[in-house]
C-alpha positions, 0 to 999 in steps of 0.5 A, a space after each residue: 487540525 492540531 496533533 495529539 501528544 506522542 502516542 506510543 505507536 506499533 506498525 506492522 510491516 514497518 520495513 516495507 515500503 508505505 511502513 518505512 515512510 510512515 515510521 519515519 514521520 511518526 518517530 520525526 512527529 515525537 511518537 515512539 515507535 515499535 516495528 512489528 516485521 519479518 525481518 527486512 532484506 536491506 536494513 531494519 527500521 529507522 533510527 531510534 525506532 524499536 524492531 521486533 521481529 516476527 511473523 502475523 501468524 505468531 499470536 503471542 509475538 504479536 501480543 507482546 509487541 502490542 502491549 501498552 500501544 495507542 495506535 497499531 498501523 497495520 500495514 504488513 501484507 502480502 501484495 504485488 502481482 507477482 506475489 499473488 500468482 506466485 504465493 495465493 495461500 501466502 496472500 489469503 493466509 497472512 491478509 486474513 489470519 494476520 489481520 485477525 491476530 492484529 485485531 485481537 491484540 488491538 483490542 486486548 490492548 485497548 488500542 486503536 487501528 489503522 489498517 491499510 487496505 487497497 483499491 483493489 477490493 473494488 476489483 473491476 467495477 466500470 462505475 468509477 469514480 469509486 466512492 468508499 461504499 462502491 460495489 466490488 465487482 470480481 471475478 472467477 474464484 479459479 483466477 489467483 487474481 482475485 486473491 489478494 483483492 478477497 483478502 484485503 476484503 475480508 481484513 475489511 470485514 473483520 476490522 468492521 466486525 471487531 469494532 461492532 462486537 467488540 468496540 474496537 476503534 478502528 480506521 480503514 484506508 484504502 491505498 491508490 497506486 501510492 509510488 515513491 522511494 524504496 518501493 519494491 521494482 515489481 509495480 509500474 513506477 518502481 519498475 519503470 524507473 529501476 529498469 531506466 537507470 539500469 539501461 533496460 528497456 521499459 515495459 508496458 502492458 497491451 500498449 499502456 491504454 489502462 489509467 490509474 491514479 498515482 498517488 505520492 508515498 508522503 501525500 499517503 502517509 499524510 492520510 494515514 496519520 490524519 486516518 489515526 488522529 482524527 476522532 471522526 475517522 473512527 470506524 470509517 473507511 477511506 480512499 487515499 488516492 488522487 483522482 488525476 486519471 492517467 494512462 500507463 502509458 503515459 506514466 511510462 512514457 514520462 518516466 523516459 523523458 526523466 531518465 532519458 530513456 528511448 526503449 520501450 517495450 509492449 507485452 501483451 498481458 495474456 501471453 506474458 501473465 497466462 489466465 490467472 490474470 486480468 487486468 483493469 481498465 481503469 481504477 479511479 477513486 472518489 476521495 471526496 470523503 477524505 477531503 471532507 472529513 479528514 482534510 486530506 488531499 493529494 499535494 505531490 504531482 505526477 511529474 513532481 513526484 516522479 522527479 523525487 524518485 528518480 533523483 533518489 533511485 539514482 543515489 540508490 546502489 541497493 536499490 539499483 541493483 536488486 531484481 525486477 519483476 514481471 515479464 519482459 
């Protein structure tokens, strides 16, 4: 499909690490674009993009960044397991107050959202692949585990609520272990490839048996802009993720051949992450749905994808030298 002319464009969570590469495509595709963020730890927004700095709970901030956009990406959030142990009244308050400050802005100024949501607000349902209308199965509310997946459900609830009270135009993509440059050492791949190129041993959980779909940060950008600029898309909700299923492991253990690396190391999930955590044995979504309506499919494979980041995380001293998280 052919691209709408420049938008003038707001994202919150721009200096993160999906909003970085969608800021970045979205200032290269002409749009202008404003950043609505805390401010970032290593560098602001890139060249030629607007910053304004601020926090979701501020409603006047936000309103005033939102004024006279088209689109507003909503990407700011709270998220990583070590965030959602560590933080659980930061995770459910910025998911859903934030989210809510977004939509009202959105709608007072006549502007459509995107909003980014996760694949983990299916929680562990057994029945993959997981269509965009699946079940969510989770489970007790003593466990801050599920904080982040009720969250994120809940900015769901209020975007699909804001569209039928208030005909707001809103898209809804849910995001599938996306992996690539600049993301944050706390997840497996980031993680993996931070700890290699550092000449720490890598780490997996209960011998790497769970599979995920990795997905390539620019293949979900892609999904992203496609979600926003597709009449079709609006007032649906999407799965941006590869369907190729693969162990941890296995992830892991390519990362080592990449890196040459030959430590590995085995945690067991409920010594090291205690009760609050339970992982899932498998999460795969259907993205049938995207394919079809918005002409999105995954480009970038594993190995391939895997390659452009350790190449850039090699030339990357920041990056290189910022702390990992999780246990040993």
């Amino acid at each position: 499909m052919s691209r709408r002319t420049a938008q003038r464009v707001l994202v919150t969570g721009g200096t993160g690490f999906v909003g970085h590469h969608l800021v970045e495509r979205l200032r290269d595709q002409g749009d202008d674009v404003t950043v609505f963020d805390v401010a970032a730890p290593h560098g602001g927004p890139p060249d030629g993009v607007r910053m304004a700095e601020g926090d979701l709970r501020d409603e006047a901030a936000l309103e005033r960044a939102a004024r006279g956009t088209d689109v507003i990406y909503h990407l700011a959030a709270v998220v990583g397991v070590d965030q959602y142990l560590a933080r659980p009244l930061d995770v459910i308050d910025i998911n859903f107050s934030g989210t809510r400050n977004v939509l009202g802005a959105a709608t007072r100024a006549d502007a459509k959202v995107v909003l980014a949501s996760t694949s983990e607000v299916f929680g562990k349902n057994p029945a993959v692949p997981w269509p965009e209308g699946g079940d969510r199965v989770l489970g007790s509310t003593e466990s801050d585990r599920w904080s982040y997946s009720s969250s994120k459900a809940l900015a769901e609830h209020l975007t699909f609520a804001f569209a039928r009270q208030h005909g707001l135009a809103a898209t809804i993509v849910r995001y599938f272990n996306v992996y690539g440059p600049r993301q944050r050492p706390a997840y497996v791949v980031s993680r993996s490839v931070h700890r290699a190129l550092n000449n720490r041993p890598l780490v997996v959980y209960d011998r790497g048996r769970q599979t995920r779909c990795f997905t390539f940060i620019d293949d979900a950008v892609s999904g992203t802009i496609l979600a926003a600029d597709e009449p079709a898309a609006t007032g649906e909700v999407f799965n941006i993720g590869s369907m190729t299923e693969t162990a941890i492991g296995s992830v892991v253990g390519l990362i080592a051949e990449l890196t040459g690396t030959t430590s590995v190391l085995d945690v067991d999930t409920a010594t090291a992450l205690g009760k609050s955590y339970e992982d899932l044995g498998r999460r795969v979504p259907d993205n049938a749905k995207a394919g079809r309506i918005l002409d999105w499919r995954p480009e970038t494979s594993l190995r391939d994808g895997l390659i452009k980041t350790v190449e850039w995380a090699r030339a990357s001293d920041w990056w290189l030298a910022l702390p990992d998280s999780g246990a040993e």
